[in-house]
N, C-alpha and C positions, 0 to 999 in steps of 0.2 A: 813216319805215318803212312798205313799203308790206302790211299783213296781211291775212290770206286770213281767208276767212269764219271756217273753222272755225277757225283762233289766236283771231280776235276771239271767239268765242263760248267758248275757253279762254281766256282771259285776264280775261271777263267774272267765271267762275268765280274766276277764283284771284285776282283784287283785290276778290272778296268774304270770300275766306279771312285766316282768323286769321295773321298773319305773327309775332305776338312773339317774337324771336329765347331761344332758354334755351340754356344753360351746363350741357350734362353735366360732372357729375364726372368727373374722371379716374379710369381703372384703373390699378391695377399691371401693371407693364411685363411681357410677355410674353417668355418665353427669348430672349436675347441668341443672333444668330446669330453665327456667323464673317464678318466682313467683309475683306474681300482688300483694300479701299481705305482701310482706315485703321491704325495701330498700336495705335489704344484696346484695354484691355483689361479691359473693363468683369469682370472674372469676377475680378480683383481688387482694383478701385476704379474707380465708376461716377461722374458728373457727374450732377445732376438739376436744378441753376440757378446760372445766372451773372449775375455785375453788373459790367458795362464803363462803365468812364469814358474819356473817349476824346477827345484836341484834335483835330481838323481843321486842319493844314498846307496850305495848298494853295499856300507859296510853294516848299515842300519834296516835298510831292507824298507825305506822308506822314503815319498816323494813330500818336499815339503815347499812350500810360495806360499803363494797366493793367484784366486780368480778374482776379476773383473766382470760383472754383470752388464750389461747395458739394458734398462728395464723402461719398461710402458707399464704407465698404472699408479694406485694412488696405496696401494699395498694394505696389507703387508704384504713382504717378500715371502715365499714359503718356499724353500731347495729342501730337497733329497740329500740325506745323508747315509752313509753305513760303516760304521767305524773310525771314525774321522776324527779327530781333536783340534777342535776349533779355537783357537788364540787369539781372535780380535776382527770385529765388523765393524765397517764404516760405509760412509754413504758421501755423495757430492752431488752438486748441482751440473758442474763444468766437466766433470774429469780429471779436473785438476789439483783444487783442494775435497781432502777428506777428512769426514769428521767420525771419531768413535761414537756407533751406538750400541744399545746393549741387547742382545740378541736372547733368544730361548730358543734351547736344544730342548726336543720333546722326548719321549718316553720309546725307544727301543724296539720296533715289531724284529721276530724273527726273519720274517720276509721282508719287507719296506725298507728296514733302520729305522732312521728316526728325522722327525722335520725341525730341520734350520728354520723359526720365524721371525723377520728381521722387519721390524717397522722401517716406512720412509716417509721422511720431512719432507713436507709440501718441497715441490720442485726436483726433489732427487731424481738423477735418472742414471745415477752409476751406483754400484754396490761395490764394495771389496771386501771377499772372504780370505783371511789368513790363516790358513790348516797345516796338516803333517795327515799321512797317514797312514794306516796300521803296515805292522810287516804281515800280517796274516788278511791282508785286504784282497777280495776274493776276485777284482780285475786284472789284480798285479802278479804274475809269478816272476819272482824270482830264481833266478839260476843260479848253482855253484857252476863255474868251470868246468868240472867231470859230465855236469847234465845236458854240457852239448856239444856239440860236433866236433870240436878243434879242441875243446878240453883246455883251453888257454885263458881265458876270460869267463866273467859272469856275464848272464843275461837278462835282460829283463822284458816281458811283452806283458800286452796288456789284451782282456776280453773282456769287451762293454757288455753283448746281450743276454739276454733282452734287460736287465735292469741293475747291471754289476757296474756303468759308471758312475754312482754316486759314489761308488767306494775310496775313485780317488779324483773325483769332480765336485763339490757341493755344488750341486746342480737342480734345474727342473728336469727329472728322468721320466718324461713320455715321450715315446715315438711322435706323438701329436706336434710336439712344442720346438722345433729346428730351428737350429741356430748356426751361424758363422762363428768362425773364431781367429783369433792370434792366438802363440804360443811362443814363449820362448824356454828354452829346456836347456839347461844346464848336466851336464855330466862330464867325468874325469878324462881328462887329455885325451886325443886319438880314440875314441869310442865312437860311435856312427850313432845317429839320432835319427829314426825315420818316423814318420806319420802318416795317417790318412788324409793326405794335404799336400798342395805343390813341393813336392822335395829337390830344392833346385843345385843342393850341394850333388856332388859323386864321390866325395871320399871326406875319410874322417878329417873334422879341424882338431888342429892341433891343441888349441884352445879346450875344448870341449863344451863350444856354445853354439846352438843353434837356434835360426827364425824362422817360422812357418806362418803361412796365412792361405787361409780358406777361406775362401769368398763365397760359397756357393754353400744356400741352408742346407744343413744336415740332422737329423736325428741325435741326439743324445748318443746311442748305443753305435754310432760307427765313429765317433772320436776316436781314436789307438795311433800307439807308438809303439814303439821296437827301440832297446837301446842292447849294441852290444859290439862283437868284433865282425861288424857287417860288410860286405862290399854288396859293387853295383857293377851289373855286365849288361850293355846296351844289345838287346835283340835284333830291334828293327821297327822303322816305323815309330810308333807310339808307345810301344811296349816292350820292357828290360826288367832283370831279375835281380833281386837281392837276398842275401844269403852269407853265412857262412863261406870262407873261403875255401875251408873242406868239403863241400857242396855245389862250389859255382859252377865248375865245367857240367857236373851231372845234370845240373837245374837249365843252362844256358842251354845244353841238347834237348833234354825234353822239351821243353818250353820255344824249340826253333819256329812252330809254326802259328806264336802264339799271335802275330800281329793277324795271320790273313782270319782267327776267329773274332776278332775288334770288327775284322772290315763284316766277315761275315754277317755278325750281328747288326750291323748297320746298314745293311741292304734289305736286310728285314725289319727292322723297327725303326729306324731312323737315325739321328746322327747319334754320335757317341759323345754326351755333354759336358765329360770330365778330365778334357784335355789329354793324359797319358794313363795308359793300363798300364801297370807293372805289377808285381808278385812278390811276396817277400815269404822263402822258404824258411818255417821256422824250426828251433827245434824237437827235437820227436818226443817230447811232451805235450804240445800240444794237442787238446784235447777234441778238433773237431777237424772235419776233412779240411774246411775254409771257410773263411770268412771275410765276409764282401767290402771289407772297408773301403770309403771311395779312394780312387785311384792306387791304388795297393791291396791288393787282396792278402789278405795274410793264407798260408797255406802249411799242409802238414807234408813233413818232407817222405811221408808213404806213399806218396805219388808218382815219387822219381825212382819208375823203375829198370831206366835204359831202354825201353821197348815203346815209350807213349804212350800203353795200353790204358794206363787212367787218367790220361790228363782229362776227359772229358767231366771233372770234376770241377775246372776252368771253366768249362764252357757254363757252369753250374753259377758259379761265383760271377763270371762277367756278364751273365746275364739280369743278374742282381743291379745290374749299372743302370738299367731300365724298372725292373718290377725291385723294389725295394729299398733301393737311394733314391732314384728320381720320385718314381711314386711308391710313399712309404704305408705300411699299415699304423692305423693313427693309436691303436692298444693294441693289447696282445691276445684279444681276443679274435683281432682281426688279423691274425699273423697268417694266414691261410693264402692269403692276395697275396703278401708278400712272398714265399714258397710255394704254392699252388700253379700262379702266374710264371715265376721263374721257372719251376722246373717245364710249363710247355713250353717255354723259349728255349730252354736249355735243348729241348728236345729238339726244334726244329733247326736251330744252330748246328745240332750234331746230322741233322739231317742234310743239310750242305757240306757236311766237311764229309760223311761218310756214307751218303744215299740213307733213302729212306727205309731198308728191311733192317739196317743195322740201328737207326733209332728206335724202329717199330720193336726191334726185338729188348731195346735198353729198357724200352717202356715197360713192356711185357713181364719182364723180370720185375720191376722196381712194382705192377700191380701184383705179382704172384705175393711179394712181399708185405705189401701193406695185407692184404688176405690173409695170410699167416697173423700179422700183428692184429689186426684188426678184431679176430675171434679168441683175445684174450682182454680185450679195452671192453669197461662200462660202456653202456650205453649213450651217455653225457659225453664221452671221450669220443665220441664217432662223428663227432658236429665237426662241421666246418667253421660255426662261428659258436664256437666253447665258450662256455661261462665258466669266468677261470677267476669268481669276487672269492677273495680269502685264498686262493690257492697261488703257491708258486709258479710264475708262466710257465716254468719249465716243464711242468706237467704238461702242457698244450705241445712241447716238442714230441713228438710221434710221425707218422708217415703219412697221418689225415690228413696235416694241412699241406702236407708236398703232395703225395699222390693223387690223393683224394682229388686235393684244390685242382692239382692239373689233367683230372678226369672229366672237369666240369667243364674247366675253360675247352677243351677236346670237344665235349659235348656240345659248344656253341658252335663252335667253329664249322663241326658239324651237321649243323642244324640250318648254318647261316652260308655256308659254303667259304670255302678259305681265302677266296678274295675280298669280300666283304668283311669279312671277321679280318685279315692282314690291315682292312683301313680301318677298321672299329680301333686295334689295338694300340695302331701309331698314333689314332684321336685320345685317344686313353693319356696313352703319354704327355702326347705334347698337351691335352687340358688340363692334369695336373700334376705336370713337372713341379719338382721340389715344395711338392704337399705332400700331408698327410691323410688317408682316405679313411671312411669305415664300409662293413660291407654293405650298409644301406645305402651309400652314397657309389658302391660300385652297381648294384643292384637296379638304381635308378638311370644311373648312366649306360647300362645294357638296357632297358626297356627304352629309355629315349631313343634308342640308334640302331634298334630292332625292337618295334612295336608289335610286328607279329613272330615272335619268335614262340615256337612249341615247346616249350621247356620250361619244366616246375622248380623254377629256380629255388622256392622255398624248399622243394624236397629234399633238394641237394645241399643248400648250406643249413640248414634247422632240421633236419629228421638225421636218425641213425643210420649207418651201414650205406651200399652201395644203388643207388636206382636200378631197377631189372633192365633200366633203360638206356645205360650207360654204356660210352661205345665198345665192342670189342676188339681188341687190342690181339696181334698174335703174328710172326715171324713165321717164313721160312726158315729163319737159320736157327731157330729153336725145336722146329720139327726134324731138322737132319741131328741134331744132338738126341733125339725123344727116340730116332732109329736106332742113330750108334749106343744107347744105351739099352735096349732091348737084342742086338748083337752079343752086347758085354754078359748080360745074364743068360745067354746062351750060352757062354764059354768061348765066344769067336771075335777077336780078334777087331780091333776098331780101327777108327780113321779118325784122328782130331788135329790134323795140320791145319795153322791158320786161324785157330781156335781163340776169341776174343773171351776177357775175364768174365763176362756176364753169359758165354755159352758152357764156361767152366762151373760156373757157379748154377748156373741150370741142370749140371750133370749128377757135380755131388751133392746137392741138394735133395738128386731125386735117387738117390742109390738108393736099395732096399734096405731096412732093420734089421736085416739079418746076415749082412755082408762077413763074412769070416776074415779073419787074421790074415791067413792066407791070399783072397782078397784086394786087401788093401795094400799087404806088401809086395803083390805084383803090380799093383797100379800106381806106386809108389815107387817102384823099380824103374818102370818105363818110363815113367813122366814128371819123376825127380819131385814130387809133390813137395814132400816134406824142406826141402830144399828152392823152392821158389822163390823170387826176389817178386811177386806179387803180394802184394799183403791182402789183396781181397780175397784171392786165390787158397792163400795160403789159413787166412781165419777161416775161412769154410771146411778146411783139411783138418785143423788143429780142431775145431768141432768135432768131427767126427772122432779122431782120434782119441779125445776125452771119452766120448759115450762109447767106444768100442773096446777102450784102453791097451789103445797103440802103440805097444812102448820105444818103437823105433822115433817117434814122433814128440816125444817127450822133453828131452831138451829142449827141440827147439822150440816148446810150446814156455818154456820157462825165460829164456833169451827173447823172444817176444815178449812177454809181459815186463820185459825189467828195459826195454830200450823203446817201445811204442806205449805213448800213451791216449793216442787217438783211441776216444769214448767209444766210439761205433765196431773198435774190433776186440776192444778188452773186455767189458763191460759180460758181452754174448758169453768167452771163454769162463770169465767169475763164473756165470751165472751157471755153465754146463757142469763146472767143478764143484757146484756149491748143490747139485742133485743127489749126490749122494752123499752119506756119511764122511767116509774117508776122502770122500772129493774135499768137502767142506773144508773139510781140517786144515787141507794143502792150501786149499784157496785162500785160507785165512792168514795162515804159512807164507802164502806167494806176497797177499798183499801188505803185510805189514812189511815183509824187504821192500816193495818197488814202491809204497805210496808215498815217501817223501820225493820223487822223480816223476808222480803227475800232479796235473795241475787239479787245485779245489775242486773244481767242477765236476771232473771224472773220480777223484779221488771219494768227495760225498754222498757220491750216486753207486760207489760199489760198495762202500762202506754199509750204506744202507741196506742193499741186497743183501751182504753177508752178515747183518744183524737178525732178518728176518730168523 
């Protein structure tokens, strides 16, 4: 990692600071909202801890037990389901004995499933659901052997959000409704069993049983597990990597500096309340950069590029430890706080580890972006707090509530000056650690603690598009790429040693429409484009090469699609091939080879594009 004076003179700082992680108490749960994505009905019988036992199939391609509910309320019970085959409910007073009662599965939405309502007998305060669930259950991908790194073993991982773990939890699936759990997890001899939970094993048992417990509420949608031929390579400090053994050393390199961004983060917001970071690199089907599970982030192995150029996708995910496990958005209307908030911590994180023009410039980029995406979104799509009744959340995934959300939080900061806004934010935390918020109840907690604050907050989360008022954002180091590319269309000759992914992606982003063949194969020549072991780098090149039809570029635009199934770099390529006629065709060509090798999520989302 290559750090600027001033990170190094923060970082000097903050690995002389106190890091001992402490375990706030929980608080009682704050008013249960309405949630449009789920049937729970916590207002009369709530969930507060589950205990899953759980076999691993993987000749079946199916997880089957039983949960344990531990409920408040005189019921009935209502869980989330989605494809689930439910075998038998019971209830107890003790936890001890259980009695069969007779449940009603309800009627099917395409989005929701359907609701488990299970009446309870005066006094009940345990449930026991006994399921199996689908092989095509849209949390679970299963793996052959060949779909991942070592080609040795199956895999299995699991993606809860925002509302895929009912698929194989019968659950209450709102963000609002956090719960603890036990787990015991069954799978075949010498297989590694990891979770989003204290993993206190480091290698497989031989048995193929494992016990987890999570003490500390969590959301629904950050329950996951990982079962497969995993190991574990201790870092340092609080944070170590797991992975494929075909992968460890590459992921144990990148990942060397991953403790001092733990401490980092904790010199700016406060302690770190989930004991150990660690990372578990998956494999390259997965469908999104990362995801924040507590204490295990899961992550896509496109990161690990030998050079650390994109671990700051880390700093993205561990800052999630604060803005979205700790305090969570309570629907998914309010997913904005959760991503909006992360990504200005993310930023300011990066801004210790790498000075402030190399964050100011991350930003910069990541606004040009949402800009682009933003003048093709409805009007309704440009909210910060989206009405998403009858729609799939997933529709609210866009750039709004990352960029957007962390243009506003910028805005305060600004407004309020950064010392003040650094104590607003650590008050944020610690008054509702392991809750769930809405943005009304963020809204009130900014006016209580900046009563004169200049800022139309309504404007910015309830109106469209960007305020004229919003700060500007803008790099030196994106103005020396803005010269060497007006060089370049000279015919003369450039300079891009030193060149981070996001000043690469500022260059060919901005080549002209009319760049020639000729062109591209000298810029291609010198700087090995086509050939790059960056995938952010390299999606941005394989774009262009589609719309210019590049044919040096072509394989590897095919080997990409059949080995990455991160959503964020395939999805774009469909979409440039699916422009034209005979693009289409291929596209339709490419994806029906590679779509048994990604996961539902990215597979539904492209399928759809190329139905259009």
């Amino acid at each position: 990692m290559r750090v600027s004076t001033t990170a190094a003179a923060g970082l000097a700082i903050i690995l002389l600071a106190s890091c001992s992680p402490k375990i706030q108490q929980e608080k009682p749960r704050l008013p249960l909202p309405k949630d449009v994505h789920s049937y729970a009905n916590p207002e009369q019988a709530v969930v507060s801890h589950l205990d899953l036992s759980l076999r691993v199939d993987f000749e079946r391609k199916v997880l089957n037990g039983s949960v344990i509910h531990s409920v408040t309320g005189k019921g009935p019970l209502v869980l989330d389901t989605k494809d689930l085959t439910i075998f038998k409910t019971e209830t107890s007073v003790d936890g001890q004995v259980y009695r069969p009662i007779e449940f009603k599965l309800g009627a099917s939405d395409k989005i929701l499933g359907a609701p488990l309502e299970i009446p309870l007998p005066e006094g009940s305060k345990f449930v026991r659901v006994s399921y199996e669930t689908s092989p095509t259950a849209v949390a679970l991908q299963w793996l052959t052997p060949e779909q991942t790194a070592g080609k040795s073993a199956p895999y299995l991982y699991t993606q809860g959000q925002p509302i895929y773990t009912r698929s194989w939890i019968p659950l209450q699936d709102s963000p609002a409704i956090r719960v603890t759990f036990k787990a015991k997890i069954q799978t075949q001899p010498n297989f590694f069993v990891v979770m989003g939970a204290p993993n206190d094993q480091r290698t497989a048992a031989p048995t193929g049983d494992y016990s987890f417990d999570m003490n500390q509420s969590i959301p629904p949608y950050l329950i996951s597990m990982a079962v497969g031929e995993i190991q574990f390579r201790l870092i340092g400090g609080r944070t170590g990597v797991y992975t494929e053994k075909l992968m460890l050393d590459a992921a144990n390199k990148e990942f060397v500096d991953l403790n001092s961004m733990v401490q980092a983060a904790e010199q700016l917001f406060g302690s770190y309340r989930w004991d150990r970071y660690d990372v578990l690199i998956l494999p390259p089907s997965f469908p999104i950069g990362g995801m924040e599970n507590p204490r295990l982030t899961f992550a896509t192995p496109t990161i690990l590029t030998g050079d650390k150029s994109l671990v700051s996708l880390i700093s993205h995910e561990l800052a999630h430890s604060w803005s979205g496990n700790l305090v969570t958005n309570a629907t998914w209307s309010d997913f904005w706080l959760n991503e909006g908030i992360t990504t200005y911590v993310e930023r300011r994180i990066q801004e210790v580890l790498f000075g402030r023009q190399r964050s100011e410039m991350e930003f910069a980029v990541e606004i040009a972006e949402l800009n682009q995406e933003m003048a093709t979104l409805p009007a309704k799509d440009q909210l910060l707090h989206i009405d998403l009744k009858g729609r799939d959340p997933e529709e609210g995934v866009t750039l709004v509530p990352y960029v957007k959300g962390a243009l506003l939080i910028r805005a305060i900061e600004d407004a309020v000056g950064r010392d003040r806004f650094d104590l607003f934010l650590r008050a944020y935390f610690d008054k509702f650690a392991f809750q769930s918020i809405t943005t009304e109840g963020f809204e009130n907690f900014v006016k209580e603690k900046f009563p004169d604050l200049k800022l139309d907050l309504k404007e910015w989360i309830y109106k469209p598009g960007i305020p004229a008022s919003a700060p500007k954002i803008s790099s030196y180091l994106l103005s020396e790429v803005d010269v060497e590319l007006e060089k370049w269309k000279k015919g003369q000759a450039i300079r891009v040693i030193e060149w981070v992914p996001q000043q690469w992606l500022h260059f060919l982003r901005a080549l002209p429409d009319n760049i020639t063949l000729d062109q591209m194969a000298s810029l291609d020549k010198q700087y090995r484009l086509t050939k790059t072991g960056n995938s952010e780098i390299l999606d941005a090149w394989l774009i262009l090469s589609i719309r210019h039809k590049y044919a040096p570029a072509q394989p590897r635009l095919e080997e990409f699609l059949q080995t990455v199934g991160r959503q964020k770099f395939i999805k774009p390529l469909y979409e440039e091939l699916a422009k034209t006629p005979d693009g289409k065709a291929r596209a339709k060509a490419l994806f029906a080879k590679n779509k048994a090798a990604y996961h539902p999520i990215a597979a539904s989302s492209i399928e759809a594009l190329l139905a259009k």
